[in-house]
Biopython code that builds the backbone (N, CA, C, O; Angstrom):
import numpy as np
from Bio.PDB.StructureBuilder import StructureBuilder

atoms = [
    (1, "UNK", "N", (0.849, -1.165, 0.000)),
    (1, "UNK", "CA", (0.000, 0.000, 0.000)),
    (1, "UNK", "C", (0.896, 1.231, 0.000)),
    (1, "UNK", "O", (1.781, 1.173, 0.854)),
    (2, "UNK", "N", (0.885, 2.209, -0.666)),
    (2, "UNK", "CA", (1.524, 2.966, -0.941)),
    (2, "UNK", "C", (1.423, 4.608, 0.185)),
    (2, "UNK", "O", (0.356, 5.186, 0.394)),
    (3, "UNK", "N", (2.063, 4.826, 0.453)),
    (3, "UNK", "CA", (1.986, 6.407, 1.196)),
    (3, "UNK", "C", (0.867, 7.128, 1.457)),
    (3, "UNK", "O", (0.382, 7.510, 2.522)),
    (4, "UNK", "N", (0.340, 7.331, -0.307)),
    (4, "UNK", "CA", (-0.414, 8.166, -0.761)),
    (4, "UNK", "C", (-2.034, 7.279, -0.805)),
    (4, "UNK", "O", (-3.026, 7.939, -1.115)),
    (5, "UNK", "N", (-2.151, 6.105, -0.547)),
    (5, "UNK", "CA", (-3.331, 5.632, -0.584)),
    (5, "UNK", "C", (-3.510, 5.480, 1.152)),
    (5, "UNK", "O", (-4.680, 5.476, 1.532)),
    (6, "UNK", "N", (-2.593, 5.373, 2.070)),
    (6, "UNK", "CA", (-3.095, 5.608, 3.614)),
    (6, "UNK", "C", (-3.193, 6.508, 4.006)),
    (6, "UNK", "O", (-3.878, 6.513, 5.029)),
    (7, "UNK", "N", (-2.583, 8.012, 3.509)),
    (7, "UNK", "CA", (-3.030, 9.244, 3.945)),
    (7, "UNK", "C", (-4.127, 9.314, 3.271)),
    (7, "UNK", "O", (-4.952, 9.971, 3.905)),
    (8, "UNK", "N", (-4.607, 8.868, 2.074)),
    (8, "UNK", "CA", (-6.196, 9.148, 1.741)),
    (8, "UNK", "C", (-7.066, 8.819, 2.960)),
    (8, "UNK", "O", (-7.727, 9.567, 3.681)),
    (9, "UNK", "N", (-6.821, 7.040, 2.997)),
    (9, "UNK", "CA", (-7.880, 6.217, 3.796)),
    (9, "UNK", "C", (-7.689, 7.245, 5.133)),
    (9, "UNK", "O", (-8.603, 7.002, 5.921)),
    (10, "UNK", "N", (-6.844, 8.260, 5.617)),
    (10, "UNK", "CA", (-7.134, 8.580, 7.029)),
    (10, "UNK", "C", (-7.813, 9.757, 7.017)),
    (10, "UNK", "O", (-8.561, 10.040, 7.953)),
    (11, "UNK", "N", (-7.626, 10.633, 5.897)),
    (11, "UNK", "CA", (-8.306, 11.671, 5.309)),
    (11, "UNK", "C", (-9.793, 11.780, 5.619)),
    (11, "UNK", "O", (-10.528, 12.477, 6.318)),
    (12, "UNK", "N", (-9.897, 10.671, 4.691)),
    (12, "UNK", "CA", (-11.425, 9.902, 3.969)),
    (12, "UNK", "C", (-11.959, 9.398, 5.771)),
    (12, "UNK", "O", (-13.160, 9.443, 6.037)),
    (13, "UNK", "N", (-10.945, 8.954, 6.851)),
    (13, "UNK", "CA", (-11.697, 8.647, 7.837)),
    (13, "UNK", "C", (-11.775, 9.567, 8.907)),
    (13, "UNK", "O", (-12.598, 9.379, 9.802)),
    (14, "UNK", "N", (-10.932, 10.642, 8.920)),
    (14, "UNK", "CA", (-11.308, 11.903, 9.771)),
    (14, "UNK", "C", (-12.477, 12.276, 9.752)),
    (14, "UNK", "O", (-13.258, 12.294, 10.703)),
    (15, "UNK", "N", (-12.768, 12.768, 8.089)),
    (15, "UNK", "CA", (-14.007, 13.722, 7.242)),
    (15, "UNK", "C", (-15.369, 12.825, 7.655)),
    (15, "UNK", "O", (-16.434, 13.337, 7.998)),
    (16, "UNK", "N", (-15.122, 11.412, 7.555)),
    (16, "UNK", "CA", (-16.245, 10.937, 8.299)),
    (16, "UNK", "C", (-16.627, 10.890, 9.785)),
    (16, "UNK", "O", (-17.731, 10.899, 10.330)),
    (17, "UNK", "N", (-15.836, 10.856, 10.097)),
    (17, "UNK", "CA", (-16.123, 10.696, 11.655)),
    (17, "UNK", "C", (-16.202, 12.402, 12.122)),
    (17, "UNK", "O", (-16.906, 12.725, 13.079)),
    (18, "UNK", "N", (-15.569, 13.225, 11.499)),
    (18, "UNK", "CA", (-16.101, 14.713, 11.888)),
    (18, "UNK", "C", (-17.382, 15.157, 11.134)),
    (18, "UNK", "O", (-17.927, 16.218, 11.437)),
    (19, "UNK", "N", (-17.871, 14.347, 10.145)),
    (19, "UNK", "CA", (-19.594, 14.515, 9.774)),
    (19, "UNK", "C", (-20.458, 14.055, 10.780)),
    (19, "UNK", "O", (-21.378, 14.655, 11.334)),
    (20, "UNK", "N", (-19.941, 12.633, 10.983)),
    (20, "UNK", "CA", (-20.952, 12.047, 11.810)),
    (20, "UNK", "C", (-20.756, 12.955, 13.438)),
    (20, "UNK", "O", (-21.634, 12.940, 14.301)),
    (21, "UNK", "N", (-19.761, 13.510, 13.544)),
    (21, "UNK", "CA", (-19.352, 14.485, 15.271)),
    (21, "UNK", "C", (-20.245, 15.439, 15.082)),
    (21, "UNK", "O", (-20.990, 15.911, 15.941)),
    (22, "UNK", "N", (-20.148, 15.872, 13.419)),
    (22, "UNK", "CA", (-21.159, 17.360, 13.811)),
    (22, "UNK", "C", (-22.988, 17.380, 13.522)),
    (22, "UNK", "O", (-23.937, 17.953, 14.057)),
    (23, "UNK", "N", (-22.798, 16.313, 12.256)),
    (23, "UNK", "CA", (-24.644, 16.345, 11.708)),
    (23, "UNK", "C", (-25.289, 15.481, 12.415)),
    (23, "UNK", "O", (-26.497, 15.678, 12.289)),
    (24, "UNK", "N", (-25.003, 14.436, 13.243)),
    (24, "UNK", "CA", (-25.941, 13.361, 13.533)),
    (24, "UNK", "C", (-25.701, 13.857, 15.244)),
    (24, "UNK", "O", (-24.600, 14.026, 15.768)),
    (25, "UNK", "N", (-27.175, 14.042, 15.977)),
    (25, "UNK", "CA", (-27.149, 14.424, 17.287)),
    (25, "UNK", "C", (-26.958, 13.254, 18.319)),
    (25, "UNK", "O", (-27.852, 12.409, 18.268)),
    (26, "UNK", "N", (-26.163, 13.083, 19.062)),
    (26, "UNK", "CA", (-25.737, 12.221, 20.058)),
    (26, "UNK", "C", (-25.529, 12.946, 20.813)),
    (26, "UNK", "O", (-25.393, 14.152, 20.606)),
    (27, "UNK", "N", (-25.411, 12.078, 22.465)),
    (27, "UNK", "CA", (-25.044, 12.437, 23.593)),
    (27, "UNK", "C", (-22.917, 12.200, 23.414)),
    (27, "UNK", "O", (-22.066, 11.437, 22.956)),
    (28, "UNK", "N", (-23.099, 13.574, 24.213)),
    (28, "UNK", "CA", (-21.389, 13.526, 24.371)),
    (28, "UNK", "C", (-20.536, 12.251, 24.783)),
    (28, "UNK", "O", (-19.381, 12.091, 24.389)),
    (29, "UNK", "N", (-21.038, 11.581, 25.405)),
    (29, "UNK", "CA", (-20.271, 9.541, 26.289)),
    (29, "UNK", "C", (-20.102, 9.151, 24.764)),
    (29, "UNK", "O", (-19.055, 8.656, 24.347)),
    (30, "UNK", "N", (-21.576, 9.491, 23.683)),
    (30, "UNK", "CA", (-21.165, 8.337, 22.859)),
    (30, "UNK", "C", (-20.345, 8.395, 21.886)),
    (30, "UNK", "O", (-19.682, 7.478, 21.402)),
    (31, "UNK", "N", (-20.398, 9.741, 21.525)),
    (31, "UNK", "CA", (-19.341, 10.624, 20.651)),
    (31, "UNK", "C", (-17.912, 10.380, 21.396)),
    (31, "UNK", "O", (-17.009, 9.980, 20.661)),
    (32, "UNK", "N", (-17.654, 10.546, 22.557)),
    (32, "UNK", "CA", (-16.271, 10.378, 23.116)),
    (32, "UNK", "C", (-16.003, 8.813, 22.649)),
    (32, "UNK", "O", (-15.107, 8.518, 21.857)),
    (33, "UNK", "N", (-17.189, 7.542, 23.438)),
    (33, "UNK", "CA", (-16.588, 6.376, 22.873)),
    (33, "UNK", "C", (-16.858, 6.120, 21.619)),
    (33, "UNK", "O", (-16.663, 4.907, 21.538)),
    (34, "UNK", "N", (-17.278, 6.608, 20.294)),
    (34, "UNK", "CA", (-17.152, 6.219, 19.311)),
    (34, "UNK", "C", (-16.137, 6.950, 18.927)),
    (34, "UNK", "O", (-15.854, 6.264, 17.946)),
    (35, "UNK", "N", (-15.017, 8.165, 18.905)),
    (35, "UNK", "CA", (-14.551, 8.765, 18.792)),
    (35, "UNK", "C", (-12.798, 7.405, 19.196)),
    (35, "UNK", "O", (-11.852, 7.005, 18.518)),
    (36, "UNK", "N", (-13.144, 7.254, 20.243)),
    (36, "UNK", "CA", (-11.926, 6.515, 21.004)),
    (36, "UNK", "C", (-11.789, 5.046, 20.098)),
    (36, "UNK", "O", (-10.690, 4.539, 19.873)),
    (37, "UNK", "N", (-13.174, 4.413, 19.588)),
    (37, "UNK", "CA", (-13.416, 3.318, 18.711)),
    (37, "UNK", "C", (-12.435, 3.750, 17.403)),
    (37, "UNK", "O", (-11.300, 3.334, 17.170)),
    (38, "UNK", "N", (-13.079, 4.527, 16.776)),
    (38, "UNK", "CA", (-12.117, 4.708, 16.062)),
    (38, "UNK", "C", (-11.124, 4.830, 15.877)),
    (38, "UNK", "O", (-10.810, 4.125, 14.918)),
    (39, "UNK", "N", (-10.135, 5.491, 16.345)),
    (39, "UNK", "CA", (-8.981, 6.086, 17.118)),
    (39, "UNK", "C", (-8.068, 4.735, 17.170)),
    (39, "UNK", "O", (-6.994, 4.733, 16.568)),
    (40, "UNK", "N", (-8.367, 3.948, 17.666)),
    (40, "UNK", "CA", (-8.071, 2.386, 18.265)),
    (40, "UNK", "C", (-8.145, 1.898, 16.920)),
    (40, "UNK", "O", (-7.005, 1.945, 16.459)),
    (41, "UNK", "N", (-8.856, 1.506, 16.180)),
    (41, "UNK", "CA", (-9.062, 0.796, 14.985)),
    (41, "UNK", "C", (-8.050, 1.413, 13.773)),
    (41, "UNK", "O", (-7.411, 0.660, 13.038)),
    (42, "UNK", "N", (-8.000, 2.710, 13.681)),
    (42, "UNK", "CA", (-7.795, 3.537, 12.925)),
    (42, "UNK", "C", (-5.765, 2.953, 13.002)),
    (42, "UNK", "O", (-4.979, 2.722, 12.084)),
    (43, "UNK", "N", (-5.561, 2.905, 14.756)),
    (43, "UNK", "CA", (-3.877, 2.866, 15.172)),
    (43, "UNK", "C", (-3.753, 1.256, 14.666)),
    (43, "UNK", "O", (-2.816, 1.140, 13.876)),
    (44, "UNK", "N", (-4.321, 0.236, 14.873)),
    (44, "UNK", "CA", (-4.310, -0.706, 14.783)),
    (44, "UNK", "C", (-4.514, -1.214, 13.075)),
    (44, "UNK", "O", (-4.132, -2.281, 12.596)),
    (45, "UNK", "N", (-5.072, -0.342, 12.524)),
    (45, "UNK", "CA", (-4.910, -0.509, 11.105)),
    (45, "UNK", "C", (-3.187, -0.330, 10.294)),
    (45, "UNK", "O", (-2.571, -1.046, 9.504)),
    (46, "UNK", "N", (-2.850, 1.082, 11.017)),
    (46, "UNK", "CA", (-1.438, 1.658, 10.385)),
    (46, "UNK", "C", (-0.254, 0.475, 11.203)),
    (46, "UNK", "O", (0.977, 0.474, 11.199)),
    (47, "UNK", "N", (-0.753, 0.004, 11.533)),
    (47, "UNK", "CA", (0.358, -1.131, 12.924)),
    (47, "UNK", "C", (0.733, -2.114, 11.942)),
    (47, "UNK", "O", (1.839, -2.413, 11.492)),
    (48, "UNK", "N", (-0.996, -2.772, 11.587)),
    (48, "UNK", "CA", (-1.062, -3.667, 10.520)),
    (48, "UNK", "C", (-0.369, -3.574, 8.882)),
    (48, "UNK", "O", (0.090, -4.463, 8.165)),
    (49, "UNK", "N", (-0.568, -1.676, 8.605)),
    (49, "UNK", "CA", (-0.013, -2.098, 7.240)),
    (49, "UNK", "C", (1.215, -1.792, 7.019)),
    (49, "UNK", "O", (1.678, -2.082, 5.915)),
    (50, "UNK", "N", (2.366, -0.886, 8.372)),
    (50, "UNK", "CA", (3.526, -0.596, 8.149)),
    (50, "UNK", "C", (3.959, -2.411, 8.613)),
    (50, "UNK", "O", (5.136, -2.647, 8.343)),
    (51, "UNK", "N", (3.350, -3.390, 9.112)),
    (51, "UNK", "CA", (4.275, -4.227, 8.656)),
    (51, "UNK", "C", (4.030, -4.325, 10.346)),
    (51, "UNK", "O", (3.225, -5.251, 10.444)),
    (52, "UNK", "N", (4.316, -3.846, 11.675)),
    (52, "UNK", "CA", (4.490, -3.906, 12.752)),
    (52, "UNK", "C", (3.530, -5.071, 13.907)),
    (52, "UNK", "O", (3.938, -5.849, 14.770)),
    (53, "UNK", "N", (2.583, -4.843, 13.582)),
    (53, "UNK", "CA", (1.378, -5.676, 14.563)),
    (53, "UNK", "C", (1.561, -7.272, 13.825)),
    (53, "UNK", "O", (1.577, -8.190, 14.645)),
    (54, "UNK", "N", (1.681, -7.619, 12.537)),
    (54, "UNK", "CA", (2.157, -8.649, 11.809)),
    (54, "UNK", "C", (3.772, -9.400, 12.431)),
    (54, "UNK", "O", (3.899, -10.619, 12.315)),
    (55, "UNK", "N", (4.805, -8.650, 13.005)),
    (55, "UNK", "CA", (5.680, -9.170, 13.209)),
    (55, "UNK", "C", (5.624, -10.016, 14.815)),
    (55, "UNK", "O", (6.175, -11.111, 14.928)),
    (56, "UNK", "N", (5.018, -9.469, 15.806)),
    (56, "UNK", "CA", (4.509, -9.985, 17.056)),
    (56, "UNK", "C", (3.675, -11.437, 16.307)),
    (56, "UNK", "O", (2.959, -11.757, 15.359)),
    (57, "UNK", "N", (4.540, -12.115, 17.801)),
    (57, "UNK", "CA", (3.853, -13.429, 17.898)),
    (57, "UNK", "C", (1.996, -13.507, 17.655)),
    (57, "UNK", "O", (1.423, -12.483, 17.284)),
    (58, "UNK", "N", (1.506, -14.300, 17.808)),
    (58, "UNK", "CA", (-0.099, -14.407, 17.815)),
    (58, "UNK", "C", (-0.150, -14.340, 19.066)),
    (58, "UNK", "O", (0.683, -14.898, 19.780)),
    (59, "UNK", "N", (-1.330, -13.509, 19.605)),
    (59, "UNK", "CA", (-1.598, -13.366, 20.943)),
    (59, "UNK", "C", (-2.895, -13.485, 20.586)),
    (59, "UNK", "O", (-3.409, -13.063, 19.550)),
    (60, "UNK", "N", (-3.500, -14.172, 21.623)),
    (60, "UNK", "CA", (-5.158, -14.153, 21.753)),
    (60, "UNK", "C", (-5.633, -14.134, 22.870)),
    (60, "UNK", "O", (-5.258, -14.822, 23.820)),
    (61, "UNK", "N", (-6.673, -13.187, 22.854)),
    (61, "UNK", "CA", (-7.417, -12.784, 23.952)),
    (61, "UNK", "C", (-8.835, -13.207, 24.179)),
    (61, "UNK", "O", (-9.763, -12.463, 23.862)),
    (62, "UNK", "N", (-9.021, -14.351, 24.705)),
    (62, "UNK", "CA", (-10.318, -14.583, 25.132)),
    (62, "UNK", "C", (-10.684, -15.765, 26.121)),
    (62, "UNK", "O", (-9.810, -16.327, 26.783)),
    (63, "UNK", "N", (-11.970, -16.099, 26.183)),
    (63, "UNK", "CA", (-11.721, -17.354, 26.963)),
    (63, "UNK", "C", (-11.584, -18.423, 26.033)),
    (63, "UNK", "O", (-10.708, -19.155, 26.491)),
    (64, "UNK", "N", (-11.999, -18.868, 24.986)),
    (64, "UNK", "CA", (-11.496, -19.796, 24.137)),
    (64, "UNK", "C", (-10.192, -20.267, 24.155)),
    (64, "UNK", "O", (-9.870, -21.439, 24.346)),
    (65, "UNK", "N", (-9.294, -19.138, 23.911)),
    (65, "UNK", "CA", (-7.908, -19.511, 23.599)),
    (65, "UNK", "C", (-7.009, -19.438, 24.709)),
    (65, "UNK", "O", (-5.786, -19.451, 24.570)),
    (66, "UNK", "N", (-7.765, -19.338, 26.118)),
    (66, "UNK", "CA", (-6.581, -19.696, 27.333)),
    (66, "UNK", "C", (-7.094, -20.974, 27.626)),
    (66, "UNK", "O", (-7.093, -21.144, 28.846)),
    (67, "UNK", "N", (-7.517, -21.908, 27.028)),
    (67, "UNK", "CA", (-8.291, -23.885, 27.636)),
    (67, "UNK", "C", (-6.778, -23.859, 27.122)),
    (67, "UNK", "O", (-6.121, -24.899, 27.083)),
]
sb = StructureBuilder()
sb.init_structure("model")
sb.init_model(0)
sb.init_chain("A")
sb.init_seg("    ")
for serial, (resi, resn, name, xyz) in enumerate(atoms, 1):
    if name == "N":
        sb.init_residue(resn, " ", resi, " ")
    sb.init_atom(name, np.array(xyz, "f"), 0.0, 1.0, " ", f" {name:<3s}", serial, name[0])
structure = sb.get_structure()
């Protein structure tokens, strides 16, 4: 993925998430945690495509995968 196509995708995901902050009426909790949702997803995406979150072992988090 090239430079110029992940500064789009973050562009393209600011502009949305500051439409949905300003036109659609919510209470402030949910705007903060959808705000933080993103945020998280958004870091965890760039982790994934510089190559970084891919080099760590597999870790899993749940009750499934501690039996």
């Amino acid at each position: 993925m090239s430079l110029v196509s992940i500064l789009i995708a973050l562009i393209l995901a600011g502009v949305v998430l500051w439409l949905i902050n300003t036109y659609i009426p919510m209470d402030g909790k949910i705007k903060k945690i959808l705000n933080a949702v993103v945020v998280i997803i958004v870091i965890l995406w760039l982790l994934r495509v510089f190559g970084i979150l891919d080099s760590m072992p597999n870790m899993h988090a749940g009750y499934w995968h501690m039996r």
